[in-house]
C-alpha positions in Angstrom: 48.8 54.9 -120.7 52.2 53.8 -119.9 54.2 54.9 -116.9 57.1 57.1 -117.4 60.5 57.1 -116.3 63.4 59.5 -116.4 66.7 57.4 -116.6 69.6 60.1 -115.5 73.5 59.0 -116.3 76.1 60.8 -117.7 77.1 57.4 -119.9 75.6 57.4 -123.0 76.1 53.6 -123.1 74.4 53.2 -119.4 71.4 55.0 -121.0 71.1 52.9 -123.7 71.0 49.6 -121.9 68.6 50.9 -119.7 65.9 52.5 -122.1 66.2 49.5 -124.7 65.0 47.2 -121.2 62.6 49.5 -120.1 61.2 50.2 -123.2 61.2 46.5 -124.2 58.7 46.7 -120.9 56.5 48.9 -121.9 57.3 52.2 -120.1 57.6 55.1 -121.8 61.4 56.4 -121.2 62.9 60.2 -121.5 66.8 60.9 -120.4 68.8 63.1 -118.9 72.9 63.6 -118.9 73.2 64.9 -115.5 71.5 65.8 -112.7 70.8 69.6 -113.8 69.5 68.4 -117.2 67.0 66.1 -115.1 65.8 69.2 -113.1 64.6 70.6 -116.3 62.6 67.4 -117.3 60.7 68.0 -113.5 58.0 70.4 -113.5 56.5 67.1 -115.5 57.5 64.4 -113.2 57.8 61.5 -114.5 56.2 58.3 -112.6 59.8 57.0 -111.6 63.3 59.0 -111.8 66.4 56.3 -112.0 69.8 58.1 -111.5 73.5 57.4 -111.1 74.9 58.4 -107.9 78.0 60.3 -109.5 77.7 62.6 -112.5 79.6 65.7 -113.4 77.8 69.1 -112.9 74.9 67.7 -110.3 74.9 64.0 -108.9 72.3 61.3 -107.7 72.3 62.9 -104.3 72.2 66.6 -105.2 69.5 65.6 -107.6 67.4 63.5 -105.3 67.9 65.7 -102.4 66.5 69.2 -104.9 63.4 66.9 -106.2 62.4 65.5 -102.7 62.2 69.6 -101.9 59.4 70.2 -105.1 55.8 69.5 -104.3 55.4 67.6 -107.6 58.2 64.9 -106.4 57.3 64.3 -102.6 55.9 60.9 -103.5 57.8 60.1 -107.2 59.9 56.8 -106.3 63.7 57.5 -107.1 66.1 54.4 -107.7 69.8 55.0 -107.3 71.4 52.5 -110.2 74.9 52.8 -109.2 78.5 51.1 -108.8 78.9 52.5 -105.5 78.8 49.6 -102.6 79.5 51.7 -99.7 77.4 51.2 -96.9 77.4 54.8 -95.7 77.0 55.9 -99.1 73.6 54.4 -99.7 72.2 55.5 -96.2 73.3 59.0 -97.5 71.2 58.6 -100.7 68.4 57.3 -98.0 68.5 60.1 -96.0 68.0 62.2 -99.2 65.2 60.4 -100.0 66.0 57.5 -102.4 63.5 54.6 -102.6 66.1 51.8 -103.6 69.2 51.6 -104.6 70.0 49.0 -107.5 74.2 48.0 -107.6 75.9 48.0 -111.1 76.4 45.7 -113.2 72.5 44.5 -113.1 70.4 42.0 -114.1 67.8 43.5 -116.5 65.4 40.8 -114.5 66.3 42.4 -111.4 66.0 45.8 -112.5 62.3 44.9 -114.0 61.3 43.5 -110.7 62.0 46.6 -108.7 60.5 48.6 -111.4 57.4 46.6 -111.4 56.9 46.2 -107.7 56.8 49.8 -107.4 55.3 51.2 -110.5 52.5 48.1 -110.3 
């Protein structure tokens, strides 16, 4: 069985890129437009949520910080894939309880590696 992921960004595009290299991988993919449309994809948690820091209506933090708080997301990785650099930024998405926090524009290599070293 493949592992799944939950890709959340409010660019269509964004999505795109990202499912067409994970899928190319082998991982099964579902998406979400913001951060409230990812809640409703959580009572089935996916093996790996990726998520834009900022979205409309709910963002990357908000998002991570609600999931961390169900029981079925304690130990889910989350991946911030963002174009934020700040420093203070990234130790907030930390504190919420990100796992790693990948810096747009990617590699798709890159992107693969992190996947794989935590998904095995």
């Amino acid at each position: 069985m493949s592992k799944r992921i939950l890709i959340v960004d409010d660019s269509a595009s964004m999505r795109n890129v990202l499912g067409a290299i994970l899928r190319d991988a082998g991982y099964e993919v579902t998406e979400a437009v913001d951060g409230r449309d990812a809640l409703t994809r959580l009572q089935s948690p996916p093996d790996l949520l990726i998520t834009d820091f900022n979205m409309p209506h709910m963002n990357g933090l908000q998002l991570t910080q609600i999931a961390r708080a169900l029981p079925q997301c304690k130990q889910m990785p989350i991946f911030m894939l963002t174009t934020e650099t700040e420093g203070s930024k990234r130790q907030h998405a930390r504190a919420a309880g990100a796992t790693s926090w990948i810096v747009k524009p990617f590699q798709p290599q890159q992107l693969l590696a992190v996947v794989q070293k935590v998904l095995g």
